[in-house]
N, C-alpha and C positions, 0 to 999 in steps of 0.2 A: 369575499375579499378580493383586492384587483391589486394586483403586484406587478412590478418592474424587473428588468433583470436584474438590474443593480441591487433591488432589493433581496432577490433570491440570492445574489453575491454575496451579500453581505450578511446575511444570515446564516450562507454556508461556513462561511470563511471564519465568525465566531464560536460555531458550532465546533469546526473541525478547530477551536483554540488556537487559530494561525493571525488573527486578523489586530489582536493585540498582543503585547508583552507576553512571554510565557507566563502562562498562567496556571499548569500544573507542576506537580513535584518528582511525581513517580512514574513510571515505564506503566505499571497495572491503571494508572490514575487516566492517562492517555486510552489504555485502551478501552476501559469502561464508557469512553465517550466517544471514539473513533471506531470501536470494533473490531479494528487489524491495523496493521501493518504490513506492508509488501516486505517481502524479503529480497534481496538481491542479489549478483556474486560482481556486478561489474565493480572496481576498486581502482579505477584512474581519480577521484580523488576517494573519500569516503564512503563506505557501503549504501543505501539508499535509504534503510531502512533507520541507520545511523544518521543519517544527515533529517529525514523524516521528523524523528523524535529531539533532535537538538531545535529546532524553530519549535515545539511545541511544553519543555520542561526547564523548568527554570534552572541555569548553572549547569545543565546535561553533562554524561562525559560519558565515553561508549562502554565503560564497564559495567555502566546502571542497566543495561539491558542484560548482560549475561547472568549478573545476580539478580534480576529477577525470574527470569529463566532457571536458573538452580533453585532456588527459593517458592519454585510451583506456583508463584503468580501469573504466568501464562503458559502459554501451547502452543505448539507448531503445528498447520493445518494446513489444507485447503478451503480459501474462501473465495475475496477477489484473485488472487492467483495463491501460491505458497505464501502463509501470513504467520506473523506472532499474532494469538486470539487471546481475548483475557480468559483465566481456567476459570472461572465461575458459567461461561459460555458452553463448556467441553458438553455438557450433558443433549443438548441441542445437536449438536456437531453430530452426536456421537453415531444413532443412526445412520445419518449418510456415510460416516468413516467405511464402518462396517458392512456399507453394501457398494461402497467403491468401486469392487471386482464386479458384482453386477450393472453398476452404474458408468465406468468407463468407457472410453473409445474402444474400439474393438483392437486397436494398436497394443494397446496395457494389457487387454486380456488373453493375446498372443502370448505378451511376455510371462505373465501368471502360470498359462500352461510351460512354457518352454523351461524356465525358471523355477519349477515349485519345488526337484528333491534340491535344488539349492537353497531356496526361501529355508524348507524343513532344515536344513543342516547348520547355515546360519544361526536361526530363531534358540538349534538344542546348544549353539555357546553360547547364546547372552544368557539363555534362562541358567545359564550352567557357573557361567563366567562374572556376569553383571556387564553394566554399560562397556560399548563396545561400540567402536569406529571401523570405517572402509580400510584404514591402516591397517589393523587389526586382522587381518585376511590378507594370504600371500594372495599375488597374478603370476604366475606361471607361463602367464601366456606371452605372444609377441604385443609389442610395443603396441598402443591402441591413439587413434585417433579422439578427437572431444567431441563429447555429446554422448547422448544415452548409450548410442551404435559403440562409444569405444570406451566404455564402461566395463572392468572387470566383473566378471557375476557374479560376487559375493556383493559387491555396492548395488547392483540391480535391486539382487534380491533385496538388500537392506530398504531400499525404496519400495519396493512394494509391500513389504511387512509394516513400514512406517504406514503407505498410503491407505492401507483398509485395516491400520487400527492394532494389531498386532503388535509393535513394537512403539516406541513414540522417545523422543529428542528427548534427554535427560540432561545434558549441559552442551555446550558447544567450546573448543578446543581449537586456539587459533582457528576460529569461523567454522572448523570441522564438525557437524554433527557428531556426538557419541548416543546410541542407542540404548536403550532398557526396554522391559517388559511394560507394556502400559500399565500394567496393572502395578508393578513398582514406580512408576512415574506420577502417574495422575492421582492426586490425594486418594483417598477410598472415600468419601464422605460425598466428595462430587462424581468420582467414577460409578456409586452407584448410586448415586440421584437418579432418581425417574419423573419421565416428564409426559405429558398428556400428549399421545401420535398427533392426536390431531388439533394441537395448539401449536405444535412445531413450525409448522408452514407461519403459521400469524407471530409468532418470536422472530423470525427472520423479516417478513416484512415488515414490521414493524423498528426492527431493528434497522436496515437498510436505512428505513426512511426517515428517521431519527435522526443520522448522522447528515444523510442529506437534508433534512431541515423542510424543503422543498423539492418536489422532482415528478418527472414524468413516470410514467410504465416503464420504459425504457433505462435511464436513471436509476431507479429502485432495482429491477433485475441485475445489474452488470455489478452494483456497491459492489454485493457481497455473494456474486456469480449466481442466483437464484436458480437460473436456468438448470446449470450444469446438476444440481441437488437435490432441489425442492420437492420436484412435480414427481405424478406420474409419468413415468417413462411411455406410457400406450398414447396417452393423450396431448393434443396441442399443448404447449408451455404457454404462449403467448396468450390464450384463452383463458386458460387453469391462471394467470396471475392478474389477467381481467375479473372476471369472476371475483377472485380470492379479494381484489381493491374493491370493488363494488360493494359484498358482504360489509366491509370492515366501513366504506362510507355511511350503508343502512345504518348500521351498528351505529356511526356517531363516532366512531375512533378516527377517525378519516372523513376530511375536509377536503372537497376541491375547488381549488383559485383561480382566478383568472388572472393572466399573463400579458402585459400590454406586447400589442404586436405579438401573440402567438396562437394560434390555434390549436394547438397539443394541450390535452389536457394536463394540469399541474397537479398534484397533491401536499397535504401534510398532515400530519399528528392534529387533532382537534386540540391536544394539551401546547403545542406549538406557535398558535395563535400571537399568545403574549412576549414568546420569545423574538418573535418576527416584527413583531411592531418597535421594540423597545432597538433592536438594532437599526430601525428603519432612521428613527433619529438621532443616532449616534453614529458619528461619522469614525472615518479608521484614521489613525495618528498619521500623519504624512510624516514623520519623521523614520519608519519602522519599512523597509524594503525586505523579500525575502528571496533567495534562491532555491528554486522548486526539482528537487529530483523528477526524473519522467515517470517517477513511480510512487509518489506521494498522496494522498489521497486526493487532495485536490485537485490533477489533473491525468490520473491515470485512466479517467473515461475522457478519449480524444472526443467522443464525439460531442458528449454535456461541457467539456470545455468550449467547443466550438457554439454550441448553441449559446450557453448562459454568456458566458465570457467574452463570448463572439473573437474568439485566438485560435489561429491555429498552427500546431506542431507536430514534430514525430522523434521518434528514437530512432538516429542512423546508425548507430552502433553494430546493428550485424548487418550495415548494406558496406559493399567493395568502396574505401577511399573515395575513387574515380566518380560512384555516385551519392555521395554524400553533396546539401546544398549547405546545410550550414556545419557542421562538424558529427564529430563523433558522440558524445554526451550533452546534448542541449539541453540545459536548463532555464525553464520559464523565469522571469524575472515578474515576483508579483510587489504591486505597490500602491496603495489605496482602494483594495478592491478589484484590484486593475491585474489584467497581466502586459505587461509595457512592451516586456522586449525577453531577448533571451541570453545565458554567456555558455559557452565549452570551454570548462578549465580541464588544468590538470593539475594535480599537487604532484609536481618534482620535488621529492621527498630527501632525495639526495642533495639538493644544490639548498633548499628550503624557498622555494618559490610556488607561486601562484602562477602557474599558465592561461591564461585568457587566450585559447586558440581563437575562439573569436568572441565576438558581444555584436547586441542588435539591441537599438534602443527606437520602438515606433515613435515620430514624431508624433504631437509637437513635443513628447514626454521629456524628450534629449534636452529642450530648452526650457524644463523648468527647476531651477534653484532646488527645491527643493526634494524634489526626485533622484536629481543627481547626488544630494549630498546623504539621501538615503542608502543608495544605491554604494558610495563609497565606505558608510556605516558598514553595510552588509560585506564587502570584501573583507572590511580587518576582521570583521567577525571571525568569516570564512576561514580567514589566515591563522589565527588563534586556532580555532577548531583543529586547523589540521598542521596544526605547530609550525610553520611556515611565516617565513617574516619578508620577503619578499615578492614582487608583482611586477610579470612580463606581461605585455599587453597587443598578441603576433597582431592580429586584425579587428578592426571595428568598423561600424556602421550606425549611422555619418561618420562621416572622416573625424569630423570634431572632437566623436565622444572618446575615442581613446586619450585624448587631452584631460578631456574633462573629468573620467577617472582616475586622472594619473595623479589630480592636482591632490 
């Protein structure tokens, strides 16, 4: 098979439910097809992970995600980075949860030792107590800076009891985690499903590359962090997930395509085939624009943005002001397959405004009718989302298009 990038776009962009109308119902319904969700804490307008699942569920409202979350239809993990995983998944996960402390940077395993009679003294009041928050434990201590470094050590420890398995997220509480016993968390039915060692490795890539539709070696590893998990720890990663694609191409599970203009090898699902083709002819509604968190699945691998999509971006959010080029929270602007341009709001919650610190629209996109009136669909959206009825518009690029979105 001999594929385009637009075609791998566009198969991605169906796959990942983004590229028409919402199309699912449910929070669980999303992740059975996407596999995660980032999580996130920036909150200059809506959480990421919140803004993530509104473009993909029909009628969304951010409480659908907490009561699924209470309700045991998913889990808090590490995949692509901290995710909502669906709980039917947990069983897969769960090995790696549990050898985390072995599997970690040597940074974490610092803190394991430095931290354990706190991990122990935490762990005997949730089992004692039930779910339990950072709140939930005095600091005694002098005032602490942000980041792990200035983290009381009752919330350390609660992370690293969550990170290898121990403890696991039972609801969350104005965004706060509260903790339980995994074992009171994660149904029993799935907490002791057992699954074959050595199918685990082929669940994951299989999985990765499902959601991706199409994708290189590279692509498939980053979905759903393979690297950081999967392998043997003695042996090369990059080999062990050669290797493992190879097997699975013998096998006939795995197809590889060819890519106009590229020389990296491509892959997909052999069951994929038909999925690829039927989008091929089916174009995406030019009426339908979306704004893309930097952490949405569709562009949170900068570098398979830059390849497939041929765009490129970053998240300036923790670089100084002084070296930001385009602002603080840039958001991809995707639109027919496309990513066009990008905007940095803010939701001024107080005044009820839309902040457009800035917007970037690549020509010729600026100049086509029907892009822009996409594009201004997608603000009242936006505005709605985040109860906000008005739009300041500081800078744009062309000078025009602040016009153009104003009208």
């Amino acid at each position: 098979m001999e594929l385009t990038k637009a075609n791998i776009c566009a198969a991605f962009l169906a796959q990942q439910g983004i590229r028409y109308q919402p199309q699912w119902r449910t929070v669980h319904e999303v992740l059975r097809n996407i596999a995660a969700v980032q999580i996130d804490t920036i909150s200059v307008v809506a959480r990421s992970h919140q803004l993530t699942l509104r473009h993909r569920i029909q009628n969304y409202a951010p409480e659908n995600l907490w009561k699924a979350l209470r309700e045991r239809q998913l889990f808090e993990g590490w995949a692509h980075a901290a995710c909502f995983l669906p709980i039917e998944d947990y069983p897969y996960y769960r090995p790696y949860i549990e050898e985390f402390q072995l599997r970690a940077h040597s940074w974490y395993r610092a803190r394991y030792e430095k931290y354990k009679d706190t991990m122990t003294a935490v762990f005997e009041r949730i089992q004692e107590e039930g779910p339990l928050g950072s709140r939930d434990f005095k600091d005694t201590g002098p005032k602490r800076a942000s980041g792990w470094w200035g983290w009381k050590p009752a919330k350390i420890a609660l992370e690293l009891l969550w990170s290898c398995g121990k403890i696991a997220v039972a609801e969350r509480v104005g965004f706060q985690r509260r903790y339980d016993l995994t074992e009171r968390v994660i149904p029993s039915k799935i907490l002791n499903q057992t699954v074959d060692p050595e199918k685990v490795w082929q669940f994951f890539l299989e999985r990765a590359l499902g959601c991706l539709v199409v994708g290189t070696r590279n692509h498939i590893a980053d979905y759903l962090n393979l690297r950081s998990y999967m392998f043997d720890l003695e042996r090369n990663k990059k080999q062990q997930l050669d290797e493992k694609i190879q097997q699975l191409v013998k096998e006939d599970s795995l197809v590889k395509v060819n890519v106009v203009e590229e020389s990296e090898d491509y892959y997909c699902l052999a069951n994929a085939l038909p999925f690829i083709e039927e989008h091929k002819e089916q174009e995406a509604p030019p009426s339908l624009a979306r704004f893309l968190t930097p952490f949405d699945n569709v562009v949170w691998d900068r570098k398979r943005v830059k390849q497939n999509f041929d765009f490129v971006f970053s998240l300036e959010a923790y670089l100084p002001k002084e070296k930001r080029e385009f602002g603080y929270y840039g958001m991809p602007i995707l639109w027919k397959d496309q990513l066009i341009g990008r905007i940095d709001p803010k939701a001024d919650r107080a005044n009820q405004t839309l902040i457009l610190r800035n917007a970037e629209i690549n020509t010729p996109h600026h100049k086509s009718r029907e892009a822009m009136g996409a594009i201004r669909e997608e603000i009242s959206r936006f505005k709605v989302f985040h109860n906000l009825d008005k739009l300041v518009i500081e800078k744009a690029s062309p000078n025009a298009l602040k016009k153009q979105l104003m009208e």
